[in-house]
N, C-alpha and C positions, 0 to 999 in steps of 0.2 A: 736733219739727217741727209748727207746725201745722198745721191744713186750708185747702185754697188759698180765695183771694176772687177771688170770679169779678165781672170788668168790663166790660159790654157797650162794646161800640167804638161804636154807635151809638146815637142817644135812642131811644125810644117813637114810634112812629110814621113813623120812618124809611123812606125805599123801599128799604134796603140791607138791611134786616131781613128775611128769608124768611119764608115762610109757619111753617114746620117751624121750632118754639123753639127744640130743638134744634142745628141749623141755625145759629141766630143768630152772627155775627162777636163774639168777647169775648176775653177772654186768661183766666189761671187764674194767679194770683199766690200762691207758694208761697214762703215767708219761712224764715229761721232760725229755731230752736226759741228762740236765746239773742239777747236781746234786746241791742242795741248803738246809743251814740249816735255811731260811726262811718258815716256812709252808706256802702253794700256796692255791689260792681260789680252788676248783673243782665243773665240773657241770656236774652235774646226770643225762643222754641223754636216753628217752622214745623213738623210734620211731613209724613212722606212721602204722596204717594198719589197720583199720578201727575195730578193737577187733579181728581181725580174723587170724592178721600174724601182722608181724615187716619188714619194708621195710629198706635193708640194707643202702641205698640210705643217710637215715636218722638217722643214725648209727655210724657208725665206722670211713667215712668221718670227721664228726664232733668234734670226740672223740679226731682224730689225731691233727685237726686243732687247737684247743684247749690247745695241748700238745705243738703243736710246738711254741705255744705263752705264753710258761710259764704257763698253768694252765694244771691241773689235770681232763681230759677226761674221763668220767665213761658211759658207755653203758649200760642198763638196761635192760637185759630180760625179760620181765615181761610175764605172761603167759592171753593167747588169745580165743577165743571162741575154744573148748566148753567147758575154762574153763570160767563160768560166772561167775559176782560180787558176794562175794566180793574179790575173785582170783589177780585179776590186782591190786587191791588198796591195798592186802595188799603186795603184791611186790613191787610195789614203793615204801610203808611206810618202809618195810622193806628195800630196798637198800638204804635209807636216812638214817636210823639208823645204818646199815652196816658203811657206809664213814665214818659217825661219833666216830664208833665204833675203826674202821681199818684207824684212821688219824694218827698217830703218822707212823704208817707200811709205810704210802705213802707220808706222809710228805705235808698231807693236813689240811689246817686251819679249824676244823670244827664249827667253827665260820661263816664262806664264804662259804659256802654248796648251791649251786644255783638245779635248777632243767630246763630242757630244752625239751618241746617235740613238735610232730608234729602232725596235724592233730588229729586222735584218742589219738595217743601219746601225744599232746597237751590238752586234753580233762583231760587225767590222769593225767597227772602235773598239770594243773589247779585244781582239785578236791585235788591233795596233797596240794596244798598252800594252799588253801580255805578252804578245810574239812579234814585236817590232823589227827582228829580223828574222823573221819565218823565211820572207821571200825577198833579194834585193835583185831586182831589176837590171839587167845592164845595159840598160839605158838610162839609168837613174842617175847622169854623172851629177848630181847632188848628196848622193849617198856616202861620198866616202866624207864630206864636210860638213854634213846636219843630221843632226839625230831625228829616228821618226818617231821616237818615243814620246808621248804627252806628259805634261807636269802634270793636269787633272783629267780626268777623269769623268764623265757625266754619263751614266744608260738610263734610258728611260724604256720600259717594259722590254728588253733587249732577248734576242735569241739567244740566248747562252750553247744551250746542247745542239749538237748535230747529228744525232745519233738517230734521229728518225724525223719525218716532214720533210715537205716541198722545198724548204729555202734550204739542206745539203744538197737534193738534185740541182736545185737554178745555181747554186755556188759550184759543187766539183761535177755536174754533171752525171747519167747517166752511169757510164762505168765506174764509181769512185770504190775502192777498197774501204772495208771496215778503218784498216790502219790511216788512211786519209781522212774518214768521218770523225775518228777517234781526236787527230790532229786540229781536225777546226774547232772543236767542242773547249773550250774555256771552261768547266766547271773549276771547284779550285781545288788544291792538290790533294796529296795524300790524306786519309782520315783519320783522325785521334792518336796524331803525334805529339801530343803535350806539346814541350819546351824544343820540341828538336833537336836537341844537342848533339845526339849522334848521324843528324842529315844536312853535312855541309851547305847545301842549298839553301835547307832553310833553316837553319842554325840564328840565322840574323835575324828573324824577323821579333822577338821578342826586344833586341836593342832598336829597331826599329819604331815599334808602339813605342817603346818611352819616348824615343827623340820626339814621335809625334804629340803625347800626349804633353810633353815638354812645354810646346807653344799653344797649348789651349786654353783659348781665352773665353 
């Protein structure tokens, strides 16, 4: 396996660049050892840490794991209290669009572009898959040409609600309105709508499950 290549999410001179390099928003791109002209799925790894840090724990372990089973391992730096929303969401969106950007470079299908986080980290990746354009950056000039939306999907013990706990203060800070709390919370939607039929929105998702359960094998 080799050593990962590390990719700043933002240029030189950027305002999203913190003072502390360290700090900086990048991903860590960790490839197969065996070289393939197959493009490989990769998943985009948030870790945990409540908005306030990144637990390497859930990190770089996973990235490797990942690599050494034929997929493309990506670590997300995303930036933490005090930088608050919408700081973090747009570095995910932006490292999603990055892969996509830099697939042909790492020899990743960006077709297969998964997203996997933990805990807080969890919270952010659920908010990419769900509200992938909550927030578009305008610095993000990648946005108007790459989706930030993941194909899959992966939480592991993930924040879902925002509705009370420390990781809404470290995410909107302070002053956030109910109405903002309400907005980062991902639980899922309406309650005991059967079939949907009469809620456009989600009217589809019954044709949905079949297409999915279509190809289960």
């Amino acid at each position: 396996m080799t050593e990962p290549v590390i990719v700043n999410l933002w240029p030189d001179g950027s305002t999203h660049n913190p003072v502390d390099p360290n700090e900086r928003p990048r991903i860590e791109v960790y490839q197969p050892a065996a070289s393939s002209a197959t493009p490989k799925p990769a998943v985009v790894i948030c870790p945990g840490g409540g908005y306030v840090g990144r637990a390497p724990h859930e990190g770089e372990p996973f990235a490797r794991l990942f690599a050494a089973h034929g997929l493309v391992g990506i670590v997300c730096h995303y930036r933490v209290s005090p930088h608050y929303f919408p700081a973090p969401m747009a570095d995910a969106a932006r490292a999603m669009r990055m892969v996509r950007r830099l697939a042909p470079r790492f020899g990743v299908d960006p077709g297969r572009v998964a997203i996997m986080g933990f805990s807080a980290g969890g919270h952010l990746a659920c908010t990419t898959a769900t509200q992938p354009d909550l927030y578009c950056d305008p610095q993000d000039d990648l946005a108007p040409h790459y989706s930030a939306r993941p194909d899959r999907v992966i939480l592991a013990y993930p924040v879902v609600s925002m509705l009370e706990g420390l990781c809404a203060e470290n995410l909107l800070g302070k002053g956030a309105s109910q109405e903002q709390w309400r907005q980062m919370s991902n639980e899922s939607g309406p309650h005991g709508v059967g079939m949907a039929a009469d809620l456009p929105r989600l009217a589809s998702w019954t044709g949905l499950l079949l297409t999915w359960l279509s190809g289960w094998e």
